[in-house]
C-alpha positions in Angstrom: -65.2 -30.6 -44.1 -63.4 -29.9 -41.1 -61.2 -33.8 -41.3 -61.0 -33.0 -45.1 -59.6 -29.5 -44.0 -57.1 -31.6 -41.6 -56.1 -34.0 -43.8 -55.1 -31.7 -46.5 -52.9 -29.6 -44.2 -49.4 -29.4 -45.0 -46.7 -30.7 -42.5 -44.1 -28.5 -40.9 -41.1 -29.0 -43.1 -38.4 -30.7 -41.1 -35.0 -29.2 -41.1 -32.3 -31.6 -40.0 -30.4 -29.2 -37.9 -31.8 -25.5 -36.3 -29.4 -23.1 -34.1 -31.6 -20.7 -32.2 -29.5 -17.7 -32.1 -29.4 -14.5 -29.4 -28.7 -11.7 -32.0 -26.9 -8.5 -31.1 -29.8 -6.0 -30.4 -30.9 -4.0 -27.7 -34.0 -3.4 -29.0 -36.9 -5.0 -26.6 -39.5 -6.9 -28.9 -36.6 -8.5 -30.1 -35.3 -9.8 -27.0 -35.8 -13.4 -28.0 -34.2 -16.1 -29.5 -34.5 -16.7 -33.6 -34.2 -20.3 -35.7 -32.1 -20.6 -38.2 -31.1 -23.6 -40.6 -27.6 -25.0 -40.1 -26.2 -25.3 -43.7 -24.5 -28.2 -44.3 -20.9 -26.7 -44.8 -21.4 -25.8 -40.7 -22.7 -28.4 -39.4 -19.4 -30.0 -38.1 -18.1 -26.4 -36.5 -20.8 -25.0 -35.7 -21.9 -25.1 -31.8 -23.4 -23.7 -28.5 -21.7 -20.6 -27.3 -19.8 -19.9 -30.9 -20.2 -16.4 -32.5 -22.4 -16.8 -36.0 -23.7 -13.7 -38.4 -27.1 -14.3 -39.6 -29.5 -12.8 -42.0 -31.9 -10.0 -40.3 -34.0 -8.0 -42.4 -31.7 -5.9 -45.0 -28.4 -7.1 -43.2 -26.2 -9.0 -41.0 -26.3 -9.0 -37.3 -23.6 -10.6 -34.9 -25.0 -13.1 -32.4 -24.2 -16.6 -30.4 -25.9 -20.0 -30.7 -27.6 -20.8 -27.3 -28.9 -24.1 -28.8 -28.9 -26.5 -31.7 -31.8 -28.7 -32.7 -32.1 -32.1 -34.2 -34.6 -32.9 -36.6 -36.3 -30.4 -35.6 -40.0 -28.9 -36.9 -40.8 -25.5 -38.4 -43.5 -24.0 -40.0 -42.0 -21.7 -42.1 -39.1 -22.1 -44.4 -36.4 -21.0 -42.2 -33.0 -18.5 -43.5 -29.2 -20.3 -42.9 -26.8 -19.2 -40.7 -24.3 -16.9 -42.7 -21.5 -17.4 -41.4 -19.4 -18.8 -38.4 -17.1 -16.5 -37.1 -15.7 -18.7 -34.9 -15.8 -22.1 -33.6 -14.0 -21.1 -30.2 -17.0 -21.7 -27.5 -17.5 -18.3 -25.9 -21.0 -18.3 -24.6 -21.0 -21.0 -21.9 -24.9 -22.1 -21.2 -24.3 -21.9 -17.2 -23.4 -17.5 -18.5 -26.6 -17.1 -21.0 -28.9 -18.5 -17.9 -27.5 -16.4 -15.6 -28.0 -13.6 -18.4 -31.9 -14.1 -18.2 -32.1 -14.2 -14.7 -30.3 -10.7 -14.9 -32.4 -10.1 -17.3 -35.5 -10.7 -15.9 -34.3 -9.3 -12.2 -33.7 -5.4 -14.2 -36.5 -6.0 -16.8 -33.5 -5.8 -19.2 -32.6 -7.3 -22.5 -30.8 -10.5 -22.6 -28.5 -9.2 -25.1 -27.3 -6.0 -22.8 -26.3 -8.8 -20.6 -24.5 -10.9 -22.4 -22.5 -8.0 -24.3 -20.8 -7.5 -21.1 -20.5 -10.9 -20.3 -18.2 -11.8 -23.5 -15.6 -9.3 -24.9 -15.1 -8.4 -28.4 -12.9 -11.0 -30.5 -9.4 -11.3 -30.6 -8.8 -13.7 -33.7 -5.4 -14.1 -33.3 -5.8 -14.6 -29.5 -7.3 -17.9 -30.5 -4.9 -19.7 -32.2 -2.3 -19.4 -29.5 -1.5 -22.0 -26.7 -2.5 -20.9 -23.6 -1.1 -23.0 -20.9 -2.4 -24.3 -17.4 -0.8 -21.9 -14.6 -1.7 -22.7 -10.7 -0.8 -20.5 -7.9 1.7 -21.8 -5.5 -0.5 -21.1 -1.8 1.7 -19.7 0.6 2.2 -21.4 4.4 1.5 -18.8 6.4 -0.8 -17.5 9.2 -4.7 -17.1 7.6 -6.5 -13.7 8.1 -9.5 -15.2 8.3 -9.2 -17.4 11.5 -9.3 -14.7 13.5 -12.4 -13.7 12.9 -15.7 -14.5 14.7 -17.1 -17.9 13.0 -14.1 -17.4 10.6 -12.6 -21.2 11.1 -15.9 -23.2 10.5 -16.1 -20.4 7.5 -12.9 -21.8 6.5 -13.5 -25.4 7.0 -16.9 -25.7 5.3 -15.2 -24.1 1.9 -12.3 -26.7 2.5 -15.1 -29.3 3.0 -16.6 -28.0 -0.3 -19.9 -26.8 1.4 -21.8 -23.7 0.1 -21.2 -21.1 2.7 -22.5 -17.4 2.3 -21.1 -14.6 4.3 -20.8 -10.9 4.8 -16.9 -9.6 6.5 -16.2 -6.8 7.6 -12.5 -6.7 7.1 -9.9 -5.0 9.7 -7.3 -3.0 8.5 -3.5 -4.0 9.8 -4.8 -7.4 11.0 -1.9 -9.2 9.8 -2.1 -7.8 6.6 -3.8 -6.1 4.0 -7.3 -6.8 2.2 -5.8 -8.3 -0.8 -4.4 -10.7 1.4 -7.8 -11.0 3.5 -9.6 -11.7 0.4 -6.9 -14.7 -1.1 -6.8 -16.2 2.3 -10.2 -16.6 2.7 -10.2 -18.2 -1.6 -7.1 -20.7 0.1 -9.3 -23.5 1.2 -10.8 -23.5 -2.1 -7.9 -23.3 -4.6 -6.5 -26.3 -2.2 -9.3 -28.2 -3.2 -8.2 -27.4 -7.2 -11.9 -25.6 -7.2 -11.6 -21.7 -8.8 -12.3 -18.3 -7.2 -13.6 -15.5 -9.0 -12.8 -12.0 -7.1 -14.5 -8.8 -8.0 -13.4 -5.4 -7.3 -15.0 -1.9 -7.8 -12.1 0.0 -10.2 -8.6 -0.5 -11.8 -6.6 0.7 -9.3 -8.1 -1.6 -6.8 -7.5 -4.4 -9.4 -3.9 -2.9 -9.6 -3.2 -3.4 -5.9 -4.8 -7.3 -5.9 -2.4 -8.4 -8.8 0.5 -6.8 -7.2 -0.6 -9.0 -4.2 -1.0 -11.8 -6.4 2.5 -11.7 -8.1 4.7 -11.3 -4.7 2.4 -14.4 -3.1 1.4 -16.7 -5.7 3.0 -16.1 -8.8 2.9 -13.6 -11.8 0.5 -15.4 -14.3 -1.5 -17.8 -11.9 -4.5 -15.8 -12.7 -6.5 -13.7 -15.4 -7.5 -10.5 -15.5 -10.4 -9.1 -16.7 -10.8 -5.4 -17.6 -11.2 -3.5 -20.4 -8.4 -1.0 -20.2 -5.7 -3.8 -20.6 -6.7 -3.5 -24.2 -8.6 -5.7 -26.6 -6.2 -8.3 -27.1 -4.9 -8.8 -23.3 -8.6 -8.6 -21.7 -9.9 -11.3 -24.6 -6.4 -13.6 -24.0 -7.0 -13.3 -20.5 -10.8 -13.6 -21.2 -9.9 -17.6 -23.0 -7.8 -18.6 -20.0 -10.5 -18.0 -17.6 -13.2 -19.6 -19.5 -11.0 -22.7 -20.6 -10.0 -23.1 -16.8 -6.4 -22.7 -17.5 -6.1 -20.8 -14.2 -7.6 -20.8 -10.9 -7.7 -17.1 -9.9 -10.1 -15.2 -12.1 -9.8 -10.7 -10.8 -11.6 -8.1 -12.2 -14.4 -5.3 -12.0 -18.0 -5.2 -12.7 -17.8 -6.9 -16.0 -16.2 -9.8 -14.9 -19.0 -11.2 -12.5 -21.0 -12.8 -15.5 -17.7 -14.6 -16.7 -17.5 -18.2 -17.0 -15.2 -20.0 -14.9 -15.2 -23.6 -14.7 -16.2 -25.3 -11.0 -16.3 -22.1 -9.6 -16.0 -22.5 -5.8 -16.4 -19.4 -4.1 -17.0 -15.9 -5.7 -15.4 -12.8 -3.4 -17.1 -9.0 -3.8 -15.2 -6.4 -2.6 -16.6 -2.9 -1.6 -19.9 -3.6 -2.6 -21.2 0.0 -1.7 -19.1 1.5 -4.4 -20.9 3.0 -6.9 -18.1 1.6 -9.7 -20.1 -1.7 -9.1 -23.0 -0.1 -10.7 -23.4 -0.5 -14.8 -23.8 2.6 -16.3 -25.8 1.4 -19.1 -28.9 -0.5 -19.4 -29.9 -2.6 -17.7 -28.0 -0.7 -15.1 -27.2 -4.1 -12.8 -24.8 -4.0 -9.9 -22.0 -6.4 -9.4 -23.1 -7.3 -6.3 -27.1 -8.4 -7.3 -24.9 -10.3 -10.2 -23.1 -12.4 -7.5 -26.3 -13.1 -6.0 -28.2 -14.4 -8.7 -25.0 -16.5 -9.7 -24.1 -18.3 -6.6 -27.5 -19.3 -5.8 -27.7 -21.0 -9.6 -24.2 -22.5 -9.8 -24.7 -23.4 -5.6 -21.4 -22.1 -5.0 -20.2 -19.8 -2.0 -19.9 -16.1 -1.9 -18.0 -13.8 0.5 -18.8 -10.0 0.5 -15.9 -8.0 2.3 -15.6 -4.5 2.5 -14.1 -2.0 5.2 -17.4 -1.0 5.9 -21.2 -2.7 5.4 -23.8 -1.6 2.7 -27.4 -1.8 3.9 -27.8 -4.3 1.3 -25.1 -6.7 3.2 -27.0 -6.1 6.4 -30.4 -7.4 4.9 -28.3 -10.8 3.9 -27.0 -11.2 7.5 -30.3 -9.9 9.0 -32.7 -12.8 7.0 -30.1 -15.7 7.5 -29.2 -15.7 3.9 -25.3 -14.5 5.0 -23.1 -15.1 8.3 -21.4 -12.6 9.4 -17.5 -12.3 10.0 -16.1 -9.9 12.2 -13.3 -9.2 14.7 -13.8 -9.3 18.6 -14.0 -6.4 20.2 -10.5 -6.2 22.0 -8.7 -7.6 18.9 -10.3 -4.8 17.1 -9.0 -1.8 19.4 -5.7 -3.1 19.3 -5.3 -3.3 15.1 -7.2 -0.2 14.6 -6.1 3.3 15.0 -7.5 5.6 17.5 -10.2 7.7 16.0 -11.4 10.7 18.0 -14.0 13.8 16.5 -13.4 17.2 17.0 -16.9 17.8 18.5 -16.5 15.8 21.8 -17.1 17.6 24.7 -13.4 18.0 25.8 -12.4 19.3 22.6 -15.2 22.0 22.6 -14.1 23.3 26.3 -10.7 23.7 25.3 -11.4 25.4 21.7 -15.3 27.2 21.5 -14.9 27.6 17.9 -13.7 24.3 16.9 -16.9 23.0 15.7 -17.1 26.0 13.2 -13.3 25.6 11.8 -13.0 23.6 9.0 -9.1 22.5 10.3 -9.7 22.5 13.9 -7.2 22.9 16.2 -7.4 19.4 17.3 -6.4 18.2 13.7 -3.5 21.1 13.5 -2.2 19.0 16.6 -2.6 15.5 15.4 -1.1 16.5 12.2 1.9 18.1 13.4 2.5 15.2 16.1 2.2 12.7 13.3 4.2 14.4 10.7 7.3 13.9 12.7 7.3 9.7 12.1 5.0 9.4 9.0 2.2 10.9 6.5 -1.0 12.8 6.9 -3.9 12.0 5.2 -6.2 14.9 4.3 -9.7 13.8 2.7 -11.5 16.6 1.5 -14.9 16.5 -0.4 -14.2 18.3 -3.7 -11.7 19.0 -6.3 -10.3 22.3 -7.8 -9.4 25.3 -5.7 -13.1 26.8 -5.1 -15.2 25.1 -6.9 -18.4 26.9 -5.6 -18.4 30.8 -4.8 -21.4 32.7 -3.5 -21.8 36.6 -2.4 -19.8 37.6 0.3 -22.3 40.7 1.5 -25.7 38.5 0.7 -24.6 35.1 0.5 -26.2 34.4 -3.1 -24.7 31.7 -4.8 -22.7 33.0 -7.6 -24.1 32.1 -11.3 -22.7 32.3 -14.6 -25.0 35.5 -16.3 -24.9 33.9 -19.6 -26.1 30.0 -18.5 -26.5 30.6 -14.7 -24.0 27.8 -14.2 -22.0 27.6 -11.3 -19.0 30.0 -10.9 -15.4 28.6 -9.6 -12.1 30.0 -9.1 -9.5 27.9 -10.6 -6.5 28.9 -8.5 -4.5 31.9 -7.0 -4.6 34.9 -9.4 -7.0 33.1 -11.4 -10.3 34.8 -13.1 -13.8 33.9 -12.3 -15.1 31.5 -15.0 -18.0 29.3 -15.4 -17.9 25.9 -15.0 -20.3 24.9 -17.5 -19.9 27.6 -20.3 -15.8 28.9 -19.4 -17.1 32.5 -20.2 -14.5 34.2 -17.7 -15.2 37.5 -15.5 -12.9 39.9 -14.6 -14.9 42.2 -12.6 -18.1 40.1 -11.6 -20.6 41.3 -9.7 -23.9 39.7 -7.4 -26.9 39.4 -9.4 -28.6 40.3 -6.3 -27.3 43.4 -4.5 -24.2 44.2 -7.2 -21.7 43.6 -4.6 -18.3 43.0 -6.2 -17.1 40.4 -3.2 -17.0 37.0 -3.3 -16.3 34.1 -0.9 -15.8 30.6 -1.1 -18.9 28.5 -1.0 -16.7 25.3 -0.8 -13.3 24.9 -1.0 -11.8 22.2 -3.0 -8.6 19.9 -2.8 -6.0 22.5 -4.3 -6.8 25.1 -2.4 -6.5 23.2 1.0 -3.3 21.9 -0.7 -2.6 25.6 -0.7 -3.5 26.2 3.4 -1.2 23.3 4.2 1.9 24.2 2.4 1.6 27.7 4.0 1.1 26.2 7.4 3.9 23.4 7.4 6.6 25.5 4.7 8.9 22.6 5.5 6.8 19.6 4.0 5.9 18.5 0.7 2.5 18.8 0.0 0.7 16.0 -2.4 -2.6 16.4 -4.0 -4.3 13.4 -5.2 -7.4 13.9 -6.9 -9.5 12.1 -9.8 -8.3 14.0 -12.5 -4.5 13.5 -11.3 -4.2 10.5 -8.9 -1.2 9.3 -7.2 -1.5 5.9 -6.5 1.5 5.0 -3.8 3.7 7.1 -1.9 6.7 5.7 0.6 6.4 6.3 4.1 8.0 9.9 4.3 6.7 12.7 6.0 4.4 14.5 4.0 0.9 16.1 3.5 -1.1 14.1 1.1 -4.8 15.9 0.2 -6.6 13.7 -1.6 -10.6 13.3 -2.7 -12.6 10.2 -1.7 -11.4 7.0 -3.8 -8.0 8.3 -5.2 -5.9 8.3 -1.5 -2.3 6.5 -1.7 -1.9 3.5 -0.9 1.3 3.7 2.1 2.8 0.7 3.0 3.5 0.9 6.2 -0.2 3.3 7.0 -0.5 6.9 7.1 0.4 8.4 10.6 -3.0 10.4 10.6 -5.8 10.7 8.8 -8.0 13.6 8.8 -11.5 13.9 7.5 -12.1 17.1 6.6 -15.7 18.4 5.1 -17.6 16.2 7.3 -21.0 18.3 7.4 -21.0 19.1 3.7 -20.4 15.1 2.9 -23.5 14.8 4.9 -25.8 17.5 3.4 -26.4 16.3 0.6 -29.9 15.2 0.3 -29.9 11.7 -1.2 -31.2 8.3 0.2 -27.9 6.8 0.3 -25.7 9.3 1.0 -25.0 8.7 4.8 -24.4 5.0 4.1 -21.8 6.3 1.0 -20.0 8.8 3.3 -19.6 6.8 5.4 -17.8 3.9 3.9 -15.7 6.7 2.4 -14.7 7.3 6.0 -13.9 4.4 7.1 -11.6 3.1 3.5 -9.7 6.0 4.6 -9.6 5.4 7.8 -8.1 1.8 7.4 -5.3 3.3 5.6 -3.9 5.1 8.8 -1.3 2.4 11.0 -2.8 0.9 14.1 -0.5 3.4 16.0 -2.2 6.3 14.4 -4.9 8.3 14.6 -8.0 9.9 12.6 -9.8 13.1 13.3 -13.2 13.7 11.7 -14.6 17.4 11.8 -17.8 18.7 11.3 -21.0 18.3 14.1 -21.7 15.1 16.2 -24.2 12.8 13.9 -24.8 8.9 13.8 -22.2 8.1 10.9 -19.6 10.1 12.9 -20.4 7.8 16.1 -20.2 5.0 13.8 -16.7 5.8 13.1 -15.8 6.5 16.6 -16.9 3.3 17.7 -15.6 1.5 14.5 -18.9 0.2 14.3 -20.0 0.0 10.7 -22.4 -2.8 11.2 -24.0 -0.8 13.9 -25.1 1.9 11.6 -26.2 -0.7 8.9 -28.3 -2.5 11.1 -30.0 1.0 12.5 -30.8 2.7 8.8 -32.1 -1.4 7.5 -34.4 -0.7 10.4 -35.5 2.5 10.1 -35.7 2.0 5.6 -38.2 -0.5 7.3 -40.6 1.3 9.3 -40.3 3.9 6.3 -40.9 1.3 3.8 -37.7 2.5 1.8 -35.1 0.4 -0.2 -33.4 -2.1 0.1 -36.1 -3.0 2.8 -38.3 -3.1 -0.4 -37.3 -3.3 -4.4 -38.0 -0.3 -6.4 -37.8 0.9 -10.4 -37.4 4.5 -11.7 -39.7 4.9 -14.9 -38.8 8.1 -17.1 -39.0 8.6 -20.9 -41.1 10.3 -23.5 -43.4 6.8 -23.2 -43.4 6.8 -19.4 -47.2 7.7 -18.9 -48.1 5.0 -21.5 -46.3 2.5 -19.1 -47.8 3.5 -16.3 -51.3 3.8 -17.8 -50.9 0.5 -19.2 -50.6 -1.2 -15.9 -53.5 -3.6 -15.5 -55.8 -3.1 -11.4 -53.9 -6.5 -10.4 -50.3 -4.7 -11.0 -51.2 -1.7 -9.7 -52.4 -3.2 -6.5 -49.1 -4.2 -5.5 -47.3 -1.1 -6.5 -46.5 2.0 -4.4 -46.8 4.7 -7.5 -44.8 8.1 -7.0 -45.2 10.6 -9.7 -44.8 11.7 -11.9 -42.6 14.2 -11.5 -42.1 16.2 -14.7 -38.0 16.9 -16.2 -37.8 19.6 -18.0 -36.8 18.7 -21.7 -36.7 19.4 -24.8 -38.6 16.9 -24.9 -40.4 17.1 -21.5 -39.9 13.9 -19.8 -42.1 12.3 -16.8 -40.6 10.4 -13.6 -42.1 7.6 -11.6 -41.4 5.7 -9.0 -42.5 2.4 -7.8 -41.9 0.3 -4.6 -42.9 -2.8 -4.1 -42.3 -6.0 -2.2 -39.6 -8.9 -2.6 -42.1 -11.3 -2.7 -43.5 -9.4 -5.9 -40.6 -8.7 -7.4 -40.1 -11.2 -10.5 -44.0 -10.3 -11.5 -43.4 -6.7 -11.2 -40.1 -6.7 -13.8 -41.6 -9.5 -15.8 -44.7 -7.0 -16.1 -42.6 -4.1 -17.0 -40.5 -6.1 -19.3 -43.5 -7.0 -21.2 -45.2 -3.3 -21.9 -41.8 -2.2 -22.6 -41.1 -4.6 -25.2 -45.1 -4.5 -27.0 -44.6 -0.2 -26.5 -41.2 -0.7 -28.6 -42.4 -3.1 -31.2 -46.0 -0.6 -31.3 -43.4 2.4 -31.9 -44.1 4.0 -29.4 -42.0 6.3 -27.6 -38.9 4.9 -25.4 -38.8 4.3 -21.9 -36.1 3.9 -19.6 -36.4 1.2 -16.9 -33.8 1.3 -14.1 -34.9 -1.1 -11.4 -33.1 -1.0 -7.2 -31.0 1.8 -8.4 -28.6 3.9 -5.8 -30.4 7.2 -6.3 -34.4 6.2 -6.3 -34.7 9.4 -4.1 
C-alpha cells in the first residue's frame, strides 16, 4: 500500500521561471519571502532588485524580486507576477543581506529595513542620462597625518587594506571636520574606490556639501535625504547606486545604500540621537555601519568631537584603532577652557557657584566681545518654560490637565503648555500664593538678560524652532540651544556653557555621555585663541572638558557600565505592548536562563500597557533577537495583541 501510495503521488508541477518576492508589509508572520510565476510577457525585464506588484489576498501589494528561479519545483499552483513597475535594478543583493542582518540584529522586519534602504520612485528620473562625475582631490596638507597612528591609517586605505578606527577629531587643526572627514576618504577616492559619509541632520549635511563644492566640485557626489524632495533624493538615489559618483553624503537613511566597491564608510557624531530611527525597528546608523563593513570587508572611520561609549567598547576589544592628537599639539589648536567652580574663581566670587552667569563668564564675555562672538548654550527654549511657587516652591500645574505652566515672554499671561488654557491671576494649588518664579529659564529670556547687560550688541537667538545657521565674525551675543549654534568661520571668541547642573540632572542612563558631547561640539566652535567657561558644580564630565579629554570619560563610564552590568557593556531590548506578558510568558527555561528580566513596570493607558526589560550578553545576542523575532511573528499571525520590540535603545533606563 504504502509504494502504491508513492507511486500514485503527483509531482510538483514545474514552473519554468519563479521570482520570490519581499512584499511591502510590516506585518511579522509575513516577514518572508513569497513565489510567484514569471509570466511569459516578463520574463525578459523582469529581474533581481526590480519593483513588481503581485497578487496578495483581495489586492495588490508593492514589493522587489530578491531572486529568480529556473525550472524550479512547487507544490502548489503558484499566482503571476502582476505587473513590473520597473525594470531599473533598485534592490542590490549586497542591500537585502545587509537588510536581514539588520533585521535579525533589532528582531525587526526585513521589509522596515529595506523601506528605508530604497526611496519611493521617481519614473521620470529614470529615463534621464546621468553622467559619471569624479571629484578633483585637492594637493594640500592632510588632517589626518597628524594624528597618533593617523599615516599608517592613511597608508593601509591607500594600500586598499580594511582598516577600522575610532577619531577623535580636533577643532582648528588645520581645518574644519568636513575637511577632516574627506581627507581621511583621499586615499580611497585615489584608488577610484567610493566613500559613503553619514552625518546626524540636514544642516550638518548642509555644511559637508558646501565643503564639497569649494574643494572638489559641485556635483562630484550624491546626496541623500529626504527633504531635497522626491525627485532630487531618488535622482541622486540612481547615481549612487549606478556608481556614477564617488562621494555618496547623507543621514541615517543613507547607511543601507548601495554604492558600488565601497571603500571606506565615514560616521560622524555617532552619539547623536538624529542617528537613531524613529520607527521600527528603531536601528542606529552607527550599528548599520557595523554590520555593513564587516559583510562588504570594507573600512569604517567613526569621528566625532567627542567619544560615545559605544566607540570606546570598539577601541577597548581591538575591533577599532584609535586616532587622536598628541597632547602638546592639542593645547595649542584648542581653546582654553576654564570652569567657574575652581578654587580661584570661588575665593574671588563666594557666590559664583550659585549664579547661573557668573562673574567669571560676565568677564570672558565682555573681553571677547571686543574682537569676535559669544556663544551662549543654554538648555531650554522659550522664555520660562517651567514656573513653580515662589513662597513654597511647588511646581506650577495647569488646573485643568495639570500640565506644566510657562511664561511665553515679557508681559505675557500664564498658559499651559499642553492645553494653552491661559491664567491671568493664577494662584499655587498648594498654599494659594499668587507669586511665581522661574523654575528654568529658557533661551529667550537669557536673550533678554544679555541685551540688557551689553545695550550696545546685537543679541541672536538660535533655537530649534528658529535656527540661524551661520553668522560672520562680528561682535555679537549669540544664545542658542544644543544642536542649532552657528556655524562662524573664523570661531567664536568665547563660548559659554550655561545650565550645566540642570543638563546633568536629568536622570537617564545616557545623559552624562549626551551632555557632554553637547559640550564639547560647542566647544570646538570657539577659535584656538579663545576661550569656554562652563558653570554649574565640579563633576566628572566638567573635568572631562577641562582636560579636553573625551576619551577619558568614555573609557571610565565603559568601565563602570561593566561592573554594573549596564549597556553597551551588555545588549539589551525594551518589551511593552498590550501582548507584552504573552512574550515574556512565552519564553522557553533555556531563554530565560540567559536573560536578566526587569519588570514589568506597568504604563498607564487606556489601554494599560506593561514594560520589560532584558539584558543580556553579546555572545547571546543573535539567539536572544532571533527568539524574540519568532514569538512576535507566531503572536501576530495567532492575533494576538501587538508588541513593540526596541532592542540596544538610548533610553533602556
Amino acid at each position: 500500500m504504502q509504494q502504491d501510495a508513492l507511486i500514485s503521488a503527483p509531482e510538483p508541477a514545474r514552473i519554468k521561471r519563479v521570482a520570490r518576492v519581499l512584499i511591502d508589509s510590516s506585518v511579522p508572520h509575513l516577514d518572508r519571502l513569497f513565489d510567484y510565476e514569471v509570466p511569459p510577457s516578463m520574463v525578459q525585464a523582469a529581474a533581481v532588485g526590480a519593483r513588481v506588484k503581485v497578487p496578495f489576498g483581495p489586492q495588490q501589494l508593492p514589493g522587489f524580486i530578491t531572486e529568480i528561479l529556473e525550472d524550479h519545483p512547487s507544490p502548489i499552483k503558484l499566482k503571476a507576477l502582476a505587473k513590473l513597475v520597473s525594470d531599473q535594478v533598485v534592490l542590490h543583493r549586497e542591500v537585502f543581506e545587509v537588510a536581514e542582518l539588520v533585521a535579525n540584529r533589532y528582531a525587526g522586519t526585513v521589509w522596515d529595513v529595506v523601506r528605508l534602504a530604497v526611496p519611493p520612485r521617481a519614473a521620470r528620473v529614470e529615463k534621464e542620462e546621468l553622467l559619471d562625475q569624479l571629484p578633483t582631490l585637492p594637493e594640500s596638507p592632510n588632517q589626518v597625518e597628524h594624528y597618533e597612528q593617523g599615516a599608517q591609517t592613511l597608508q593601509a586605505w591607500a594600500n586598499g587594506d580594511t582598516l577600522r578606527a575610532v577619531a577623535t577629531w580636533v577643532p582648528n587643526f588645520f581645518g574644519s571636520w568636513p575637511g577632516f572627514l574627506l581627507d581621511a576618504c583621499r586615499p580611497v577616492l585615489a584608488r577610484a574606490q567610493r566613500v559613503l559619509i553619514l552625518v546626524p541632520d540636514a544642516s550638518d549635511l548642509e555644511r559637508l556639501a558646501e565643503h564639497l563644492d569649494e574643494h572638489y566640485g559641485k556635483d562630484c557626489y550624491a546626496r541623500l535625504q529626504a527633504d531635497d524632495g522626491p525627485t532630487p533624493r531618488y535622482r541622486n538615489f540612481l547615481r549612487a547606486i549606478g556608481g556614477h559618483v564617488q562621494i555618496v553624503i547623507g543621514t541615517r537613511s543613507a547607511a543601507q545604500c548601495h554604492v558600488p566597491d565601497l571603500g571606506l564608510i565615514v560616521l560622524w557624531q555617532d552619539s547623536d540621537q538624529s542617528h537613531r530611527e524613529q520607527r521600527a525597528p528603531y536601528q542606529h546608523a552607527r550599528e548599520v555601519a557595523l554590520l555593513r563593513s564587516t559583510h562588504a570587508n570594507c573600512s569604517l572611520l567613526i569621528a566625532s568631537p567627542s567619544r560615545s561609549v559605544e566607540a570606546q567598547r570598539l577601541v577597548a576589544t581591538g575591533w577599532a584603532i584609535e586616532l587622536k592628537v598628541p597632547r602638546e599639539i592639542l593645547r595649542a589648536q584648542t581653546a582654553r577652557v576654564v570652569a567657574t567652580t575652581n578654587d580661584f574663581e570661588l575665593e574671588r566670587d563666594p557666590v559664583l557657584a550659585r549664579a547661573r552667569i557668573p562673574s567669571l563668564a560676565w568677564r570672558e564675555a565682555t573681553k571677547a566681545l571686543e574682537t569676535g562672538p559669544v556663544l551662549v548654550q543654554v538648555a531650554r527654549t522659550g522664555f520660562m518654560p517651567a514656573l513653580a511657587c515662589q513662597d513654597c516652591r511647588t511646581l506650577a500645574r495647569c488646573p485643568q490637565c495639570q500640565g506644566p505652566l510657562q511664561l511665553g515672554g515679557s508681559g505675557q499671561h500664564v498658559a499651559c503648555k499642553w492645553c494653552g488654557e491661559q491664567y491671568r491671576e493664577y494662584r499655587c494649588a498648594e498654599c494659594s500664593s499668587p507669586r511665581i518664579r522661574a523654575a528654568s529659564i529658557g533661551a529667550d529670556r537669557t536673550a533678554d538678560e544679555l541685551g540688557l547687560a551689553f545695550p550696545k550688541v546685537p543679541v541672536i537667538s538660535s533655537t530649534g524652532a528658529k535656527p540661524v545657521r551661520q553668522l560672520n565674525g562680528k561682535p555679537a551675543l549669540v544664545v542658542a540651544t544644543p544642536g542649532v549654534e552657528p556655524f562662524v568661520e573664523a570661531g567664536y571668541s568665547a563660548v559659554l556653557l550655561l545650565d550645566a547642573d540642570k543638563m546633568l540632572a536629568h536622570d537617564s542612563l545616557r545623559n552624562t555621555e549626551e551632555v557632554l558631547s553637547r559640550w564639547f561640539t560647542a566647544a570646538s566652535m570657539a577659535s584656538s585663541s579663545g576661550v569656554v567657561v562652563l558653570t554649574g558644580t565640579p563633576s566628572p564630565a566638567g573635568a572631562a572638558l577641562v582636560r579636553y579629554d573625551p576619551a577619558s570619560f568614555a573609557e571610565r563610564e565603559l568601565g563602570e557600565r561593566r561592573e554594573l552590568g549596564l549597556p553597551p557593556a551588555v545588549r539589551s531590548a525594551v518589551i511593552s505592548g498590550p501582548g507584552s506578558e504573552r512574550l515574556i510568558a512565552a519564553l522557553d527555561p533555556a531563554m530565560r536562563d540567559r536573560l536578566q528580566i526587569h519588570g514589568p513596570t506597568i504604563i498607564d493607558g487606556p489601554p494599560i500597557e506593561h514594560r520589560y526589560v532584558l539584558f543580556y550578553s553579546y555572545a547571546d545576542g543573535a539567539a536572544v533577537t532571533a527568539t524574540l523575532r519568532a514569538l512576535r511573528a507566531r503572536m501576530s499571525a495567532a492575533k494576538d495583541p501587538v508588541v513593540n520590540i526596541a532592542v540596544d535603545p538610548d533610553e533602556v533606563l
